[in-house]
N, CA, C and O of each residue as an XYZ file, in Angstrom:
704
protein
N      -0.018     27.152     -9.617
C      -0.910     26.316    -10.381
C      -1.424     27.108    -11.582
O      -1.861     28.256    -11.493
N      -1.336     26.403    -12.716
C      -1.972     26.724    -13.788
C      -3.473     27.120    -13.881
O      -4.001     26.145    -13.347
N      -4.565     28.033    -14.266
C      -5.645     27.745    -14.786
C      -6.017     26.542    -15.379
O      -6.849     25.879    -14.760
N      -5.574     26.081    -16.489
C      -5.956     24.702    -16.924
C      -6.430     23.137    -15.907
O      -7.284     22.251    -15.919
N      -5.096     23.616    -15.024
C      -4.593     22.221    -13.957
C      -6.206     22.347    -12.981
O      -6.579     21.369    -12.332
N      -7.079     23.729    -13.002
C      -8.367     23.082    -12.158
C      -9.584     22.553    -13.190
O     -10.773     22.560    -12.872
N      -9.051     22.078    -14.527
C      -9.759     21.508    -15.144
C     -11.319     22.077    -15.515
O     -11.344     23.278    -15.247
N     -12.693     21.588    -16.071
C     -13.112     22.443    -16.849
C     -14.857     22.584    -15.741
O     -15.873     23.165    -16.122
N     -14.700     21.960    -14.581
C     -15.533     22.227    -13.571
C     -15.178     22.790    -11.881
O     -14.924     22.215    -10.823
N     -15.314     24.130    -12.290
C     -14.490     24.704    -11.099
C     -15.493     25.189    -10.179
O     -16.513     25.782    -10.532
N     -15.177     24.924     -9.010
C     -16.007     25.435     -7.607
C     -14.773     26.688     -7.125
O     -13.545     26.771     -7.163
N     -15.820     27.476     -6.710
C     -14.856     28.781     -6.175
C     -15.600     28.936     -5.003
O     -16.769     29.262     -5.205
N     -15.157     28.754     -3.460
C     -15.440     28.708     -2.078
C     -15.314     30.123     -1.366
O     -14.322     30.818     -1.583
N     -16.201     30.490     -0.619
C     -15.453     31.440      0.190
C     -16.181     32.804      1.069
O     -17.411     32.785      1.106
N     -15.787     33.451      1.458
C     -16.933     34.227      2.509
C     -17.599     35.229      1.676
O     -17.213     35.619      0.575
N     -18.556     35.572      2.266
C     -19.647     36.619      1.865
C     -18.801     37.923      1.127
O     -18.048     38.557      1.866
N     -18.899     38.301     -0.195
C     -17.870     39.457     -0.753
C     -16.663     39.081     -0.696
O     -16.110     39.978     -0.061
N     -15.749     38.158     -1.016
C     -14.737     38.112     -0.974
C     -14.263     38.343     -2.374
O     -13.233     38.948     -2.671
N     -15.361     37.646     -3.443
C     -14.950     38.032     -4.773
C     -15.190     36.970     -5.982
O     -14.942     37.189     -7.168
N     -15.627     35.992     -5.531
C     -16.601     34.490     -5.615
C     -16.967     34.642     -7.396
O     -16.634     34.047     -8.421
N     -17.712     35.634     -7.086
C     -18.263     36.203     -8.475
C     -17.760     36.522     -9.635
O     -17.752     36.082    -10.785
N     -17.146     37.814     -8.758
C     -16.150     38.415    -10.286
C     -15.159     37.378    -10.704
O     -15.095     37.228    -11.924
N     -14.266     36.528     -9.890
C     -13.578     35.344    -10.503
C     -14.054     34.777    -11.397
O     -13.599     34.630    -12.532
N     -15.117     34.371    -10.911
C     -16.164     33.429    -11.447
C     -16.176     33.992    -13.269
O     -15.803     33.304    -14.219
N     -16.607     35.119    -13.317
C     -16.870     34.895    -14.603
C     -15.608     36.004    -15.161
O     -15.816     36.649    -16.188
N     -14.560     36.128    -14.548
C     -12.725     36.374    -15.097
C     -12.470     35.238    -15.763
O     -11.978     35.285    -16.890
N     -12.870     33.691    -14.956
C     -12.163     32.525    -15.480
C     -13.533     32.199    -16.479
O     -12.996     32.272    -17.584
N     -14.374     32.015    -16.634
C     -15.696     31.827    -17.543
C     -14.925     32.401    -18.481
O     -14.110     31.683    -19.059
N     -15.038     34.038    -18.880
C     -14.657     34.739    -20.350
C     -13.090     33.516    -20.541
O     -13.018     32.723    -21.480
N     -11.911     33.647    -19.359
C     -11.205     33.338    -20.183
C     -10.833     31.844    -20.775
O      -9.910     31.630    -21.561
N     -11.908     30.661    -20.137
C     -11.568     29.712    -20.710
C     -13.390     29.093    -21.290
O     -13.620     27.897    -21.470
N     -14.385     30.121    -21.475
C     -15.217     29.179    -22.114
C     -15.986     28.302    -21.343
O     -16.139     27.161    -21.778
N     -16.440     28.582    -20.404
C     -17.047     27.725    -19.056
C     -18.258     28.558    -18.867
O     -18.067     29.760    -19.047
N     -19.462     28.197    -18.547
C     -20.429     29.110    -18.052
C     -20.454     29.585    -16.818
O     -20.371     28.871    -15.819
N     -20.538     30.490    -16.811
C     -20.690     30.762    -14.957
C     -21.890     30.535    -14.695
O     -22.895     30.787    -15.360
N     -21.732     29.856    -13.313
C     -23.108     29.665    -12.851
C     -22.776     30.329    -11.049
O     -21.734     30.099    -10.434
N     -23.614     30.918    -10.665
C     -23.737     31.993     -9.272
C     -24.434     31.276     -8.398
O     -25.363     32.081     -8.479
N     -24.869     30.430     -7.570
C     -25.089     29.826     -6.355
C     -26.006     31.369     -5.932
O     -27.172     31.536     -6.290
N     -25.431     32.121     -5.339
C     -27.138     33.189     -5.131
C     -27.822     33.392     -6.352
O     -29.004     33.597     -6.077
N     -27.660     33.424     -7.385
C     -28.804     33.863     -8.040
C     -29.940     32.472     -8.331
O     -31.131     32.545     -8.635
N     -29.202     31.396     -8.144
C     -30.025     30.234     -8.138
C     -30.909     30.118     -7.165
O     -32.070     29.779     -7.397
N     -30.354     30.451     -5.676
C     -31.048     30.237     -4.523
C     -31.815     31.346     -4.038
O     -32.182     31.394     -2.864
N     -32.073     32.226     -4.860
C     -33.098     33.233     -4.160
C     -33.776     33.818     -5.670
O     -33.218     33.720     -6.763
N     -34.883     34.334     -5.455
C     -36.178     34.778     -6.487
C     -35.714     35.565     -6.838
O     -35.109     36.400     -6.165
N     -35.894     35.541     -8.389
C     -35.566     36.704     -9.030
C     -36.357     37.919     -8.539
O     -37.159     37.531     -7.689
N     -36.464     39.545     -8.792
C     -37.094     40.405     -8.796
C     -37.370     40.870     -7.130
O     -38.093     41.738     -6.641
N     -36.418     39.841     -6.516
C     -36.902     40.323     -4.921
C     -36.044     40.950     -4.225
O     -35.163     41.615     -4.767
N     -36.155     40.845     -2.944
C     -35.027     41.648     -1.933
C     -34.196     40.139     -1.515
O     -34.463     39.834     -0.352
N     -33.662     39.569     -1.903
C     -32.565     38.368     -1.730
C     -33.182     37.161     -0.951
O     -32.668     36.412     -0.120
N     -35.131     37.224     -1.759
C     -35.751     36.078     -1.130
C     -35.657     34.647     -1.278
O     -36.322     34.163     -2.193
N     -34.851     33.741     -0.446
C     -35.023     32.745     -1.070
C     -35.492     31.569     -1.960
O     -36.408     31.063     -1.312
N     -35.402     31.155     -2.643
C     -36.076     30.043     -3.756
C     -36.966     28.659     -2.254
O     -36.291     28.447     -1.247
N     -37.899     28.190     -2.348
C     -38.219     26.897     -1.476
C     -36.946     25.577     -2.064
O     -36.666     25.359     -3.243
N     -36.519     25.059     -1.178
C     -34.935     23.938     -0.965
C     -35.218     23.210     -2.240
O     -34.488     23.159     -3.229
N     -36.132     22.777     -2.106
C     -35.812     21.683     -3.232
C     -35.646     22.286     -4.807
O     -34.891     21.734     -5.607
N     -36.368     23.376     -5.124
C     -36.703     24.205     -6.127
C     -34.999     24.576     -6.499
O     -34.706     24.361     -7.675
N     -34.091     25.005     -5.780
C     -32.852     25.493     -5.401
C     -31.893     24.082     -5.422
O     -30.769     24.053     -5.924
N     -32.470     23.083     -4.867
C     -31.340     22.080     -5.102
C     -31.316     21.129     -6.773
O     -30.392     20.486     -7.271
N     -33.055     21.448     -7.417
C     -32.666     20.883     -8.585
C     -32.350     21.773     -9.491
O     -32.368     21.420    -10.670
N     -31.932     23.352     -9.082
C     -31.234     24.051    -10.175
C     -30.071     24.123     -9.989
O     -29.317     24.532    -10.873
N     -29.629     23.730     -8.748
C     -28.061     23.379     -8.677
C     -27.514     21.928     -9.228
O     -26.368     21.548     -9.468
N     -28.273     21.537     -9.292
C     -27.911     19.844     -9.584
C     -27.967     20.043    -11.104
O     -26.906     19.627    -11.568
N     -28.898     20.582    -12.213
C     -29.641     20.626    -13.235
C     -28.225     21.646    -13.553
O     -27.954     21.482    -14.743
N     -27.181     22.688    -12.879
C     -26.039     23.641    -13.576
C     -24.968     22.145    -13.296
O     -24.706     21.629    -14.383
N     -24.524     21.618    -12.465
C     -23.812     20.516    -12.026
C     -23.898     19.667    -13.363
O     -22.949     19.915    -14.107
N     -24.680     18.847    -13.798
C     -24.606     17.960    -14.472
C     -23.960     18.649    -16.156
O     -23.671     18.016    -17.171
N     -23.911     19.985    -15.922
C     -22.990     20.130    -17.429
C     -21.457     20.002    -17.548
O     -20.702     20.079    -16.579
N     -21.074     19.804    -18.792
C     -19.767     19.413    -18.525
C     -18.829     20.383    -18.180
O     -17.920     20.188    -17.374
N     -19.064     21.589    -18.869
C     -18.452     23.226    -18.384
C     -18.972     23.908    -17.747
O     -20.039     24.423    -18.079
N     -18.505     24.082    -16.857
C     -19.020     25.035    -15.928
C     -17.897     26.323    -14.645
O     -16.879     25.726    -14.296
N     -17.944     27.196    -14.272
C     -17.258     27.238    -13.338
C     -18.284     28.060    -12.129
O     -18.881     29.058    -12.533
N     -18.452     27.698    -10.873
C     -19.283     27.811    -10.124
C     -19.140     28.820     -9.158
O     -17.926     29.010     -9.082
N     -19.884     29.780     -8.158
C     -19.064     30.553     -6.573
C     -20.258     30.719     -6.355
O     -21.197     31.127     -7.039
N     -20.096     30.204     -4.868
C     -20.966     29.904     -3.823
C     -20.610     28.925     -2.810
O     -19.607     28.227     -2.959
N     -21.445     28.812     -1.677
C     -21.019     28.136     -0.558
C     -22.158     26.804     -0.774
O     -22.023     25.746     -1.389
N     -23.368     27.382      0.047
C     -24.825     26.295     -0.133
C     -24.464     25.489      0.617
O     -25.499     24.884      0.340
N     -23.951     24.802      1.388
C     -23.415     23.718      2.218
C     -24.023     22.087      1.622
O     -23.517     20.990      1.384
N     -25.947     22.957      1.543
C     -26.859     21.507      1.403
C     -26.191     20.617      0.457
O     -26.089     19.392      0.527
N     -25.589     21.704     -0.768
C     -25.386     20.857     -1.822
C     -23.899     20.541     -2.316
O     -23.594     19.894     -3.318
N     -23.361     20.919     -1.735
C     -21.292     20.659     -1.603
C     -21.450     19.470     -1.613
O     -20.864     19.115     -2.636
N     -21.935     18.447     -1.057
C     -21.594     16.988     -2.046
C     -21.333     16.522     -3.115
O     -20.263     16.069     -3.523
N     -22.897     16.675     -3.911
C     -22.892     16.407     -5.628
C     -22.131     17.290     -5.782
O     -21.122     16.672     -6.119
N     -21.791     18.653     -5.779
C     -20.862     19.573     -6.264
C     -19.909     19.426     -6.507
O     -19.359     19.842     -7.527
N     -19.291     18.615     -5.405
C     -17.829     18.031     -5.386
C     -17.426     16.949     -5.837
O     -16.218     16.748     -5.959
N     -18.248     16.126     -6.142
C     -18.313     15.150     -7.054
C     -18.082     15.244     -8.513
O     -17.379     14.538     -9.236
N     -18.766     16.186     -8.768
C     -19.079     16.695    -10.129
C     -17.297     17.694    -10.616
O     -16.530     17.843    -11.567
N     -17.454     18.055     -9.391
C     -15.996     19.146     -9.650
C     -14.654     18.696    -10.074
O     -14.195     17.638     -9.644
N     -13.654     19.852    -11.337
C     -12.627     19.024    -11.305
C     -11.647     20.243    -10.601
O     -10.428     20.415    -10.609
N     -12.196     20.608    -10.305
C     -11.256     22.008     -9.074
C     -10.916     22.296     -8.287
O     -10.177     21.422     -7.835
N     -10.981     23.329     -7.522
C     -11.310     24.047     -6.169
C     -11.242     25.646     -6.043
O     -11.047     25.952     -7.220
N     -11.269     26.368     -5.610
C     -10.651     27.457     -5.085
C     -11.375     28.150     -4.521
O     -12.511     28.545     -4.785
N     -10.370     28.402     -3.284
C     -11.039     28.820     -1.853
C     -10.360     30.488     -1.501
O      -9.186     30.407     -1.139
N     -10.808     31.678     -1.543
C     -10.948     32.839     -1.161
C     -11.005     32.535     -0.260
O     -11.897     31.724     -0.012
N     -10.202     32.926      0.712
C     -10.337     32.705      2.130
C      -9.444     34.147      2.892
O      -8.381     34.151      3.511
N     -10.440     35.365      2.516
C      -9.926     36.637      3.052
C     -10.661     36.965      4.077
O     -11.823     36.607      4.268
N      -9.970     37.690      4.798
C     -10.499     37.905      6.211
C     -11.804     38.772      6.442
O     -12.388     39.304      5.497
N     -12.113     38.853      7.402
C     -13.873     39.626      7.583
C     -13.859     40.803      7.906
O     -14.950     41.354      8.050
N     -12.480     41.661      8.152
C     -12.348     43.021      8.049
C     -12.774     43.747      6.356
O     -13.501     44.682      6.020
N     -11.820     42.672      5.513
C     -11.738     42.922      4.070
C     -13.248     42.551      3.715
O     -13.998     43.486      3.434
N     -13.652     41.482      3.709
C     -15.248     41.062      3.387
C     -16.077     42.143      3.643
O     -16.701     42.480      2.637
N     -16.299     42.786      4.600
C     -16.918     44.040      5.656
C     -17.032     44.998      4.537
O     -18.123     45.350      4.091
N     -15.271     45.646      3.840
C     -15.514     46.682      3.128
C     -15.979     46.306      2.027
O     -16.952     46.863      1.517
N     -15.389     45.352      1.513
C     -16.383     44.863      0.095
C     -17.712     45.033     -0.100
O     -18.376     45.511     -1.019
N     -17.984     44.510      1.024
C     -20.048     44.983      1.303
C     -20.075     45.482      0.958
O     -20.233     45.424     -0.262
N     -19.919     46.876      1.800
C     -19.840     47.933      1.647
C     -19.907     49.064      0.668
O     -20.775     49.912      0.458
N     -18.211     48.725     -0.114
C     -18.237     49.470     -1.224
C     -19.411     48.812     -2.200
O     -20.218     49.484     -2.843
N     -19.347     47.428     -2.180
C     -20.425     47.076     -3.383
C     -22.349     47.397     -3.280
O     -23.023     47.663     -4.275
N     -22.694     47.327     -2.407
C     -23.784     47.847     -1.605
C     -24.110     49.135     -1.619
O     -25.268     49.521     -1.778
N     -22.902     50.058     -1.419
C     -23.002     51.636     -1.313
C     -22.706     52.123     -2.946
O     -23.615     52.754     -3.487
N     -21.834     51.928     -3.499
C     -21.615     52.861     -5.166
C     -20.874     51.291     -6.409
O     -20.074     51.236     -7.343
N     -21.382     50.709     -5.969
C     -21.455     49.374     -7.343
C     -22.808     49.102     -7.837
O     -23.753     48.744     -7.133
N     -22.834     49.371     -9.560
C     -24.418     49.165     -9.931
C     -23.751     48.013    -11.291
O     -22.601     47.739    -11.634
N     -25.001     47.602    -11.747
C     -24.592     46.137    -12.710
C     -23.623     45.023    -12.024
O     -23.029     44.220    -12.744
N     -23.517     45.006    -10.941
C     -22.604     43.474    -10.992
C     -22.679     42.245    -11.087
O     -23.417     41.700    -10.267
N     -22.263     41.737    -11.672
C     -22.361     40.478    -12.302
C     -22.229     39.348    -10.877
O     -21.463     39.222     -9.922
N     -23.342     38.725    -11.349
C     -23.427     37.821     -9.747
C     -24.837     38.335     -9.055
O     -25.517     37.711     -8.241
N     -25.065     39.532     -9.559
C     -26.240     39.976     -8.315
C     -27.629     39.738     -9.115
O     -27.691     39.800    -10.343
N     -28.795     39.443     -8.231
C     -29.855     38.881     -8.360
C     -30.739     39.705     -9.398
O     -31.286     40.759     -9.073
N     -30.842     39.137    -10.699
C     -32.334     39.738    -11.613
C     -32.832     40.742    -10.527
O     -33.018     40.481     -9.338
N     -33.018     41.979    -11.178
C     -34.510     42.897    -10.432
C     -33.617     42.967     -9.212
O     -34.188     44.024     -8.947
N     -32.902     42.856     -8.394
C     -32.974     42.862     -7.007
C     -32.074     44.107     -6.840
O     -31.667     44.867     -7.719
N     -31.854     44.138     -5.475
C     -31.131     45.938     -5.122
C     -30.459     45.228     -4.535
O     -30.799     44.174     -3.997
N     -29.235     45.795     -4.567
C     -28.364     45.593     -3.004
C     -28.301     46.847     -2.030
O     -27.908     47.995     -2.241
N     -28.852     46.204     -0.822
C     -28.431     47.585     -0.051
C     -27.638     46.932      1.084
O     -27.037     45.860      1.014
N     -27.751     47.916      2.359
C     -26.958     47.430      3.568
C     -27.772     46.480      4.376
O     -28.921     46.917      4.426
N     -27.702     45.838      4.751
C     -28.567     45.086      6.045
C     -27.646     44.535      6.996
O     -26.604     43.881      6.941
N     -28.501     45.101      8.029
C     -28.110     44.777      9.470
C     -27.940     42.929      9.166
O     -26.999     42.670      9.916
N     -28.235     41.948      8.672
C     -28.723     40.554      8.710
C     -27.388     39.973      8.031
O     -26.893     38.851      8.136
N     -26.953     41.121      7.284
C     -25.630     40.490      6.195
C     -24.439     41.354      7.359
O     -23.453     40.684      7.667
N     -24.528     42.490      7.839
C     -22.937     43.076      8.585
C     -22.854     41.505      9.933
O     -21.821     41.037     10.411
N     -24.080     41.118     10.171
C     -24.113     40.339     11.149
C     -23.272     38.829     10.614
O     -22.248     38.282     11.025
N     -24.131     38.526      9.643
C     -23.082     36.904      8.739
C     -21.688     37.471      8.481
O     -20.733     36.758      8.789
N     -21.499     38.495      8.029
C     -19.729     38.419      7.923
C     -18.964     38.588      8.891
O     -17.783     38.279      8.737
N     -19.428     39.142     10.202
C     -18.750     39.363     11.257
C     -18.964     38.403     12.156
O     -18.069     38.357     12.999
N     -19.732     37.694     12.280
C     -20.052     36.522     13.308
C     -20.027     35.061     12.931
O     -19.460     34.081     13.416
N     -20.840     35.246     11.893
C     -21.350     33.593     11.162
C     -20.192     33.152     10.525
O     -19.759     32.017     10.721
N     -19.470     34.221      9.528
C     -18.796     33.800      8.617
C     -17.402     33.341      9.337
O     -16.856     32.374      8.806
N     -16.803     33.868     10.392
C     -15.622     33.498     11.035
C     -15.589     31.762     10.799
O     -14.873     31.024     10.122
N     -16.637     31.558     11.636
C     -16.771     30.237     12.505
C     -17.279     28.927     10.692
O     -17.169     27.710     10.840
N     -17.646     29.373      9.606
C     -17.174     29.331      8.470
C     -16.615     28.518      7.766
O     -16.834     27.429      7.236
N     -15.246     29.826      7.929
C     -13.975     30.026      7.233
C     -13.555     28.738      7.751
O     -13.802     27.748      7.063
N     -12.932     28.597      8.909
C     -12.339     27.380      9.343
C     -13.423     26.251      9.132
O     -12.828     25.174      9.110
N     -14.989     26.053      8.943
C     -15.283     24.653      8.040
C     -14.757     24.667      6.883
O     -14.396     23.519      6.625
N     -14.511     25.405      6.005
C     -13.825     25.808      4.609
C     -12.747     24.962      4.329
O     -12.380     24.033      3.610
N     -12.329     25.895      5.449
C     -10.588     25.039      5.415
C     -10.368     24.124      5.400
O      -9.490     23.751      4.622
N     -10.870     23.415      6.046
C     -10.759     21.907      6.590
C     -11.411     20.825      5.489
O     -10.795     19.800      5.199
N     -12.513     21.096      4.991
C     -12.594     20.743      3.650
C     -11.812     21.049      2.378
O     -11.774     20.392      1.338
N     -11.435     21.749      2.566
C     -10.650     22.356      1.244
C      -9.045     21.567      1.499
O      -8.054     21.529      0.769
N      -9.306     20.997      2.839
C      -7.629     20.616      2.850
C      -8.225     18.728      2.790
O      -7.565     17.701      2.626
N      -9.319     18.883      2.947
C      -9.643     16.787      2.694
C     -10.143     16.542      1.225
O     -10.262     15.411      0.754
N     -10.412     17.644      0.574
C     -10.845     16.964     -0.438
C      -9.171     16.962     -1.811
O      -8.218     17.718     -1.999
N      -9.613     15.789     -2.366
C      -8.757     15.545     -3.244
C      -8.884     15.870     -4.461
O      -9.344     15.002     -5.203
N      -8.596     16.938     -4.934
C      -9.155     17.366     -6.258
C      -7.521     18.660     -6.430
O      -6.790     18.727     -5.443
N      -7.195     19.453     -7.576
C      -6.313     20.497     -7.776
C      -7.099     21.730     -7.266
O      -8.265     21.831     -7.650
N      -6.741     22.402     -6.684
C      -7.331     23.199     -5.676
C      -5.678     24.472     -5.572
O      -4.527     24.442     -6.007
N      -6.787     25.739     -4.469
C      -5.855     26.460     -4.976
C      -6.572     27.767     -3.664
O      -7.682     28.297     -3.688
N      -5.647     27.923     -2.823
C      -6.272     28.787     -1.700
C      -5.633     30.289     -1.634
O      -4.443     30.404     -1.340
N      -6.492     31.525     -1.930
C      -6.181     32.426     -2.161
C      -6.538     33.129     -0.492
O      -7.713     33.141     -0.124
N      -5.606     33.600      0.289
C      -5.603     33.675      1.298
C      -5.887     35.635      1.585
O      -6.340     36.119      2.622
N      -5.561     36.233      0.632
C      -6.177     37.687      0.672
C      -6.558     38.671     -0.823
O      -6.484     38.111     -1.916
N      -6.844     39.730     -0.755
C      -7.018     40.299     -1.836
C      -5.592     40.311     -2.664
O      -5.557     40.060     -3.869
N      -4.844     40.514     -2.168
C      -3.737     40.567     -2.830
C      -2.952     39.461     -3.362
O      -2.008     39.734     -4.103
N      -3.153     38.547     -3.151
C      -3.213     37.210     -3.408
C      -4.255     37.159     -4.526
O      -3.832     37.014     -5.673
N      -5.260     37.237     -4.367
C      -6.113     37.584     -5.714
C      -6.202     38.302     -6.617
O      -6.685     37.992     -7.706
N      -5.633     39.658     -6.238
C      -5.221     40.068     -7.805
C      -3.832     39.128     -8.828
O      -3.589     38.637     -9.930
N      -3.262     39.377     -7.449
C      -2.197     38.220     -8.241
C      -2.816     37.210     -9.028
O      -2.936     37.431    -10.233
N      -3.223     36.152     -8.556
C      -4.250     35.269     -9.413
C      -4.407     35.820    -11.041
O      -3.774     35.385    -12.002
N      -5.488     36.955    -11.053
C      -5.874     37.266    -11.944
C      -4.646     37.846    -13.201
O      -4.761     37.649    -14.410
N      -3.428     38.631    -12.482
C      -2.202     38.982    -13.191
C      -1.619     37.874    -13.412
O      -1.187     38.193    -14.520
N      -1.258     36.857    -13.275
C      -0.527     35.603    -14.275
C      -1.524     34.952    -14.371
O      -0.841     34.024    -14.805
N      -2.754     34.446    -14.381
C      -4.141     33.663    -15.515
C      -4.365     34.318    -16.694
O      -4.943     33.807    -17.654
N      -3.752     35.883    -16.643
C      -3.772     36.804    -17.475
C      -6.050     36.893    -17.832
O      -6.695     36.708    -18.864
N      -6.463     37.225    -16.493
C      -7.783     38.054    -16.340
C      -8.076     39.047    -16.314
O      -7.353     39.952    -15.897
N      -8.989     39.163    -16.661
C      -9.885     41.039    -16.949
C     -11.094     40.974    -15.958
O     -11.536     39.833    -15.823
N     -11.417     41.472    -15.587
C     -12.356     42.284    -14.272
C     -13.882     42.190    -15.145
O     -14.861     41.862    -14.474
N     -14.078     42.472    -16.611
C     -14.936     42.993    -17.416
C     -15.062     42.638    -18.798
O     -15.911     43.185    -19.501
């Protein structure tokens, strides 16, 4: 599948660190779309990854939704309806939770500036996040799927890292 063929409102799906982000704004620079980040909407700026109160969070997701360019990464469940409505895309990261694990990791332990991560906020390790990628996120992946295989839209399932760089080597993307 072409870049173009997911049209100019793209949702990017997928587990905790898989890479949501950096896609996110690979395909932003290269076609002119804003990125918009699903965590940085849903949690306070300047904090330790405190959440925003629901509704506060669902009309800044709705309020990035209603533009005509956009390309999106995040999960949010509440709000995958209008999202998908709104969407002319898909793409689902769907790498496993060994790989997710080190991503943490490395990004948590020696990654500073990344794009995607919260105003003011730190990333460190937490026991609360090794727990969602190893437990929560399994059980997940397969709701993922299963949506990602009912909804009718051009869509596009990247099943590991390597699969994703690929991606990025014929969209012809940059990291930066």
């Amino acid at each position: 599948m072409d870049l173009p063929d997911l049209g100019n409102r793209i949702c990017i799906l997928g587990p905790s660190n898989s890479g949501k982000s950096t896609l996110a704004n690979a395909i932003a620079r290269k076609r002119g779309l804003e990125p918009v980040h699903l965590d940085v909407l849903h949690h306070l700026p300047n904090t330790d990854w405190e959440p925003r109160p629901k509704g506060e969070f669902v009309a800044l997701h709705d309020a990035a939704i209603a533009g005509e360019r956009w390309v999106m990464d995040g999960n949010y469940s509440i709000c995958m309806p209008q999202r998908f409505r709104r969407a002319t895309g898909l793409i689902l990261l769907d790498i496993s939770m060994p790989a997710s694990l080190l991503r943490y990791f490395r990004r948590t332990l020696f990654e500073t500036g990344r794009l995607g991560a919260l105003e003011g906020g730190r990333d460190s390790v937490k026991w609360d996040m090794i727990h969602h990628i190893a437990v929560v996120q399994p059980k997940n992946r397969k709701r993922y799927r299963a949506m990602f295989d009912e909804l009718d839209l051009p869509k596009l399932r990247l099943s590991s890292v390597r699969a994703i760089k690929q991606c990025f080597r014929e969209w012809g993307l940059t990291f930066s």
